[in-house]
N, C-alpha and C positions, 0 to 999 in steps of 0.2 A: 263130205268129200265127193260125191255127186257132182258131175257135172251138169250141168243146168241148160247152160247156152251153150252148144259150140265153138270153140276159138276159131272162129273162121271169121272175123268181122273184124276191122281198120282199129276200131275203139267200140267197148262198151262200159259205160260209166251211169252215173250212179247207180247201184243195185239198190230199191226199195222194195218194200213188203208185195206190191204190184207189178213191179217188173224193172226195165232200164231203157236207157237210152242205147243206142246202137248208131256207128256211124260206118258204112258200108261203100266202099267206093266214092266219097267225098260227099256222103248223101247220107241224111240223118234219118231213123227210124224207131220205134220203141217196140223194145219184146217182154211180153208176159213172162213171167215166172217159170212156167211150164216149155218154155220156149218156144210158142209158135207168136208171131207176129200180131199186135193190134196195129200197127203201123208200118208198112212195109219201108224201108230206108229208099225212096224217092224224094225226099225235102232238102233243100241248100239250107234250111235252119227250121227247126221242132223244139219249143219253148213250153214247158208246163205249166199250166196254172190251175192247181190244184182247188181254190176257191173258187174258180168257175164252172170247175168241171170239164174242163176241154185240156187243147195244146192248141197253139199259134204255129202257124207252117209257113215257111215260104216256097212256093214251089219252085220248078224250073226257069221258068219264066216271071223271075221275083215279080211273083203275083202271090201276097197274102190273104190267109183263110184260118177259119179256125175248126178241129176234128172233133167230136166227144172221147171224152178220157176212158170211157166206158165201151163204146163201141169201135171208137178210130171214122167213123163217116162222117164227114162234113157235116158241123153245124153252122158254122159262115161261109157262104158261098167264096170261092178264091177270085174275087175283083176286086182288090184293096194293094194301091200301091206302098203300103205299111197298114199295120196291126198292131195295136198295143193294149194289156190290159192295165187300167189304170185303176182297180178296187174293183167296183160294183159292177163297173161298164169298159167300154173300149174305146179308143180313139181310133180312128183311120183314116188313113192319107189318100186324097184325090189329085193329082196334079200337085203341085208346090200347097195344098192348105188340106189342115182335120178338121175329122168332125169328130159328129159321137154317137155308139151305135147302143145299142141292149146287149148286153150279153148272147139273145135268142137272133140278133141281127138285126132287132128293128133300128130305124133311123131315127136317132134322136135328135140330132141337130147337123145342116149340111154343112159340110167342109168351108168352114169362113174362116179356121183358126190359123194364124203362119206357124204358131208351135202348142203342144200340150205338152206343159211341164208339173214333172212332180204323179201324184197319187189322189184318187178320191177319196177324203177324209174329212167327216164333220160336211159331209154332202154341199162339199166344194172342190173345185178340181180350176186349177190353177192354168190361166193360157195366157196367150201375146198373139194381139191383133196389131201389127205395124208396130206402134212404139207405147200401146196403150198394155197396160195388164189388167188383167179381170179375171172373174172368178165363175164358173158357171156350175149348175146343180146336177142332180143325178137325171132331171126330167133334159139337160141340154140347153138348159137356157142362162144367161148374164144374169146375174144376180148380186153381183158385184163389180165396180166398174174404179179402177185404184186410179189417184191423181195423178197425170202427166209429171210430176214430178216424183214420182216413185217408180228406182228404175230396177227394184231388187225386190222379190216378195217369196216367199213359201208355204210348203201344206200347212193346214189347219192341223191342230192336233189341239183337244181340248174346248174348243169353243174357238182359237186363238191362232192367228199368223203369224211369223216376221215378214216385216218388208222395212225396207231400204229407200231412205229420202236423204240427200244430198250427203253420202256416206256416213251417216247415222242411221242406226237402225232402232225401232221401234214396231210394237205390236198394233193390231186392228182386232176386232170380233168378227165374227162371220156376219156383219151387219155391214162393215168397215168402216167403223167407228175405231179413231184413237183412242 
């Protein structure tokens, strides 16, 4: 029966063993347990990703970055017109195309993608370059490159895809092989 946090805050949502979200003045924040702030409520959006150990931020100036879950300081610098984590790694948007970064922010592969879809799994991660689909690895590179006539594809799970040719669908390997 303790209160924890103050009710002085817009919204705070979900309460875990670590702390919450907090949204404060239309600006998103997370507070510790104890109630003082690892994240001050300055972000128009704060996304957890507990497998990486961080949060996704957008700041004022929808410029994404990403905080340590542990500290709250910037571990991806805030220059990224989008931020996504997709498993292992992250995608981020430069201008109208992604790339793909480390987790630590290294550059894995520059912004050539028009979209990353889907999740890294079976160290493939699914994109669309113009009207082609391909599959690229966790180091950022093509690794799989699907035939012009396949206009539909998904994550690996298993060794194995769906993708979609002339609205039939059928499986590939992580090889892409039918």
């Amino acid at each position: 029966g303790k209160i924890v946090i103050e009710a002085q805050r817009d919204t705070v949502y979900p309460m875990t063993k670590d702390g919450t979200y907090v949204m404060n003045r239309n600006r998103w924040g997370y507070i510790r347990t104890d109630g003082s702030y690892l994240i001050p409520p300055v972000y128009k959006s704060l996304e957890r990703s507990a497998a990486a150990g961080l949060f996704i931020a957008e700041n004022e100036k929808n410029i994404w970055g990403a905080l340590s879950l542990a500290t709250g300081q910037p571990l991806i610098p805030f220059t990224y017109e989008g931020l996504q984590c997709v498993g292992a790694i992250f995608a981020y948007k430069e201008g109208k195309k992604w790339g793909v970064l480390q987790i630590d922010g290294t550059e894995l592969c520059r912004p050539v993608f028009d979209e990353v879809m889907g999740r890294l799994q079976d160290d493939r991660l699914l994109v669309r370059m113009g009207k082609t689909l391909a599959y690229v690895n966790s180091r950022g590179m093509i690794v799989v490159t699907l035939a012009s006539n396949i206009n539909k594809a998904g994550d690996f799970s298993g060794g194995y895809a769906p993708i979609q040719c002339n609205r039939k669908w059928g499986v590939i390997d992580v090889n892409g092989n039918s």
